[in-house]
C-alpha positions as CSV (number, residue, x, y, z in Angstrom):
1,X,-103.1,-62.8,50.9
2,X,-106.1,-62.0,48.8
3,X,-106.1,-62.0,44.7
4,X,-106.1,-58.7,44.6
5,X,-103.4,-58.0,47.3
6,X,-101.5,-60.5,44.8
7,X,-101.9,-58.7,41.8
8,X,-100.8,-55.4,43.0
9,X,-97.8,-56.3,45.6
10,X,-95.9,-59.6,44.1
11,X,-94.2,-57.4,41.2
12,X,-92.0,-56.1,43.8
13,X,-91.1,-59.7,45.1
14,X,-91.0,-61.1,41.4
15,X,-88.4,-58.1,40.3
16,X,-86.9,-58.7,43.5
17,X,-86.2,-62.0,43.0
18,X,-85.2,-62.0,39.4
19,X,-82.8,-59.0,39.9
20,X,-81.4,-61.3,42.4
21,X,-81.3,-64.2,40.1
22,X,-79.3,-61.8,37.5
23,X,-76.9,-60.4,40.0
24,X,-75.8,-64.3,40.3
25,X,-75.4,-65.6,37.2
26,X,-74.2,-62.3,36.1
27,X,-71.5,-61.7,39.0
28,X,-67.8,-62.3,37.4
29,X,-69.1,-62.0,34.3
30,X,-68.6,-59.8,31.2
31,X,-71.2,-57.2,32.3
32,X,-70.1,-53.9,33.2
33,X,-69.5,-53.3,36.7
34,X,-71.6,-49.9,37.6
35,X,-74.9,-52.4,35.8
36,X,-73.9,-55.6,38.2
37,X,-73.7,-52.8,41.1
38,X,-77.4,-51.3,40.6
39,X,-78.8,-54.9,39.7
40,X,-77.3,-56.7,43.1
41,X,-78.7,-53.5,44.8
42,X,-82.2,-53.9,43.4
43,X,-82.4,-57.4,45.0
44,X,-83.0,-56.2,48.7
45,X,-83.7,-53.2,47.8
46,X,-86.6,-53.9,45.9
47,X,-87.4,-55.6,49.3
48,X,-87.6,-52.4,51.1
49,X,-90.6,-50.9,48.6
50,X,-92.3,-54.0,49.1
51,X,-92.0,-53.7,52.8
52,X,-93.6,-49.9,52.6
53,X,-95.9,-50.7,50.4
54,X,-97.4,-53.8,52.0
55,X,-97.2,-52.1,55.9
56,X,-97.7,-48.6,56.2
57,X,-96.4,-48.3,59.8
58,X,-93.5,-47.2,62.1
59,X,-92.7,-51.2,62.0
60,X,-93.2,-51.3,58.3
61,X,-90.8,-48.1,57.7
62,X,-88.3,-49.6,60.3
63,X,-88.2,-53.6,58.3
64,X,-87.8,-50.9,54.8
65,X,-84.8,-48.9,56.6
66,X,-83.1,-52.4,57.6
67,X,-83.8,-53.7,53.5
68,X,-82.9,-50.2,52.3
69,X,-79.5,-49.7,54.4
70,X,-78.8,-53.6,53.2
71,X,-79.0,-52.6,49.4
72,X,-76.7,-49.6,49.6
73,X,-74.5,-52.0,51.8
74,X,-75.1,-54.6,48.7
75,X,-73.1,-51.9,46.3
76,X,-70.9,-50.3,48.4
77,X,-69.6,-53.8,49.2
78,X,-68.2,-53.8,45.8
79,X,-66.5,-50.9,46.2
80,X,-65.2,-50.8,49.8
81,X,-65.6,-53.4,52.3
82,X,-65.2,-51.5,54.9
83,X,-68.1,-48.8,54.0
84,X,-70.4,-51.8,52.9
85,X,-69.6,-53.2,56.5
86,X,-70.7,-49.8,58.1
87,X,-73.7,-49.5,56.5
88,X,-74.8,-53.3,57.0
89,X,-73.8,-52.3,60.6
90,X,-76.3,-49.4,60.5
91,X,-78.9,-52.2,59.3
92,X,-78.3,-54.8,61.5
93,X,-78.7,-51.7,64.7
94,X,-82.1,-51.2,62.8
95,X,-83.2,-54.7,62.7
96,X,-82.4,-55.0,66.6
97,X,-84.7,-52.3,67.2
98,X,-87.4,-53.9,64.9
99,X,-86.9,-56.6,66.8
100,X,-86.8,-55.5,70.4
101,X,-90.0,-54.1,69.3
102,X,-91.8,-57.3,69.5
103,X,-90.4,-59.5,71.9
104,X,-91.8,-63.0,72.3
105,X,-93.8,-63.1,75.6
106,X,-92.2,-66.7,76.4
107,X,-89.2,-68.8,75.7
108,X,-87.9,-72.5,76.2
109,X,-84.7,-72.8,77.5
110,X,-83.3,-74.2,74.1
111,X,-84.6,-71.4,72.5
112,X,-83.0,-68.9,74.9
113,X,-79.4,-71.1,74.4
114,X,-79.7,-71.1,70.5
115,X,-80.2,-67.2,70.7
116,X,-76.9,-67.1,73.5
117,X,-75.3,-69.5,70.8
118,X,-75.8,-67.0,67.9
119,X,-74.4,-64.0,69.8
120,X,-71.7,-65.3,70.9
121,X,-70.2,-68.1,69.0
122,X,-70.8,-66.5,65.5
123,X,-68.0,-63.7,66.8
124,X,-66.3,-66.7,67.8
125,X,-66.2,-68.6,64.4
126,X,-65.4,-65.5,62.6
127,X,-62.2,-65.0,64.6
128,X,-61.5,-68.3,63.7
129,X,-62.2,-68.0,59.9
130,X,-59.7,-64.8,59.8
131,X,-56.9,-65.6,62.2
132,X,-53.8,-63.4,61.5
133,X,-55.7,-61.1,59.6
134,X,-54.5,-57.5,60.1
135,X,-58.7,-56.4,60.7
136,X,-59.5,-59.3,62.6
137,X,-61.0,-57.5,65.7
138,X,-63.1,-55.3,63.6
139,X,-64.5,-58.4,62.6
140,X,-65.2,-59.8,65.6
141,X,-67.2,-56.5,66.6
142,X,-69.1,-56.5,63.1
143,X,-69.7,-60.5,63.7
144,X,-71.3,-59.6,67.4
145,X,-73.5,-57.1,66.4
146,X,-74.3,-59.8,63.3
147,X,-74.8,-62.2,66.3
148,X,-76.8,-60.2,68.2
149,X,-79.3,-59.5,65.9
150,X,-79.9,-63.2,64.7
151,X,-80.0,-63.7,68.2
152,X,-82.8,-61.2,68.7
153,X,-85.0,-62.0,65.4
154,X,-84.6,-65.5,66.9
155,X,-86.6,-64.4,70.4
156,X,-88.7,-62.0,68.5
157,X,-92.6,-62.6,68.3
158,X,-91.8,-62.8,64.8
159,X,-92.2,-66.3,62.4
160,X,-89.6,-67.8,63.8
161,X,-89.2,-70.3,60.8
162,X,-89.1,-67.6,58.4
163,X,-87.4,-64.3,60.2
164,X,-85.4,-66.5,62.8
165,X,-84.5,-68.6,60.2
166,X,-83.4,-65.7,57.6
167,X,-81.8,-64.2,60.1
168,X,-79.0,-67.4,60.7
169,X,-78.9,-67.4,56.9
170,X,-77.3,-63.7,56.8
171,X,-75.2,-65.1,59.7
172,X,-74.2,-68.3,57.4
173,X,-73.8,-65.9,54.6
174,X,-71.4,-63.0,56.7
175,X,-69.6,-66.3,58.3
176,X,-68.8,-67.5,54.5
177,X,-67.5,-64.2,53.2
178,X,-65.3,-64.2,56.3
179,X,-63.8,-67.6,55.4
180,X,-63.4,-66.5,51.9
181,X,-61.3,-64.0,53.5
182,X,-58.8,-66.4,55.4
183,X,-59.3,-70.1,55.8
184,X,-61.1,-70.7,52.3
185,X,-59.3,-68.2,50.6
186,X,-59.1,-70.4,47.6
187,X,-62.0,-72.5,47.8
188,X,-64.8,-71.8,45.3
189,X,-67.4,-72.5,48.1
190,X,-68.3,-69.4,49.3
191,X,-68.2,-67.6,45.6
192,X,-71.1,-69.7,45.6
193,X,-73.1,-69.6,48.2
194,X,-72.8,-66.2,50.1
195,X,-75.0,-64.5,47.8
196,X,-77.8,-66.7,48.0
197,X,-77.6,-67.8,51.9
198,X,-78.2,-64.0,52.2
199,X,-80.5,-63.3,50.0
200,X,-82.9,-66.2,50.7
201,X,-82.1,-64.7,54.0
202,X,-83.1,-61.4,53.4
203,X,-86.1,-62.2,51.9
204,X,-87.5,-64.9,54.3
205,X,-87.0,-61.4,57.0
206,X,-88.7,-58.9,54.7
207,X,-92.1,-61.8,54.0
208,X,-92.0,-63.2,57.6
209,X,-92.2,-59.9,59.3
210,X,-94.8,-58.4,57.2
211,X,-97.0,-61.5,57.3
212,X,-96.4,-61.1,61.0
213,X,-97.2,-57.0,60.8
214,X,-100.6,-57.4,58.9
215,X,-101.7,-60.1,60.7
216,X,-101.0,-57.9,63.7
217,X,-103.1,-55.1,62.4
218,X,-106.4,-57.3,61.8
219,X,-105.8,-59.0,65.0
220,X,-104.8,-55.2,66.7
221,X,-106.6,-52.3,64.5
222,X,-104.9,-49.4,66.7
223,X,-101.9,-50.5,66.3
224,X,-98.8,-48.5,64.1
């Protein structure tokens, strides 16, 4: 990235990572609840104007869709799980199609078995993590489609050490909230690191796929 690219695009990765700085060591705390709301939002979504600024295209608006519906799903969270899950769900069918855009041309087998592995065992472990509770299979369904997409930003042409790996983070992240809910119940572990498993995840996705996207463009000028 050139000095000047610097100078006018980091701001919205610096305020993205302080607002998600805040959000932690503000969560629980004596802040009001409508400010903790709109600061944990600004984290990813702060994400999503980087994403259109820094890539103008359809691939660009898609990756800003998946960081935009994954902000409001950031507040609503703290008002209703189940309408934060819907709209993650909307972002996670986003990032599959992002995804299925750019499919790697080849595979290893151990690649192919690691993106198996993520579809199906992280439904797997999340039945596990909530046994006996009463919305266990909508769990399972949510943790498939969270599966599926890790699975698929794992086999993309994307970085896969920066999208692949922020992708298993979220999956990390969703599997920790989903213990919090039933086997760690009362464990501080996952007060402390769901939100920055997902965040770190988040943010590895929105950087790795537009390093990926420009370097595209110069390499593919007629490409959107």
């Amino acid at each position: 990235m050139s000095r000047h690219a610097l100078v006018e695009h980091r701001p919205f990765l610096l305020l993205s990572i302080a607002a998600a700085i805040a959000y932690y060591l503000m969560a629980d705390g004596p802040v009001p609840g409508v400010t903790q709301m709109l600061v944990k939002g600004a984290g990813v979504g702060l994400l999503a104007v980087y994403a259109l600024r820094r890539h103008a295209g359809t691939d660009g608006r898609l990756l800003a869709l998946v960081m935009g519906l994954a902000a409001l799903g950031d507040i609503a969270m703290e008002l209703d799980y189940t309408v934060g899950g819907a709209i993650f769900f909307a972002s996670h069918c986003a990032a599959m199609v992002l995804y299925l855009r750019h499919r790697r041309a080849g595979m290893t087998p151990s690649q192919t078995l690691f993106a198996a592995a993520l579809l199906l065992l992280t439904p797997l472990i999340a039945c596990l993590l909530v046994a006996g509770n009463a919305d266990a299979l909508q769990i399972a369904i949510y943790a498939l489609v969270v599966g599926g997409m890790a699975g698929l930003a794992w086999t993309s042409s994307f970085p896969r050490y920066r999208v692949g790996l922020g992708a298993v983070l979220f999956v990390i992240s969703d599997l920790l909230i989903f213990a919090r809910m039933g086997v760690w119940s009362a464990s501080p572990v996952p007060g402390l690191l769901v939100w920055p498993t997902y965040y770190i995840g988040q943010f590895l996705i929105a950087t790795g796929v537009i390093q990926a996207l420009r370097r595209d463009r110069v390499n593919n000028p007629g490409r959107a």
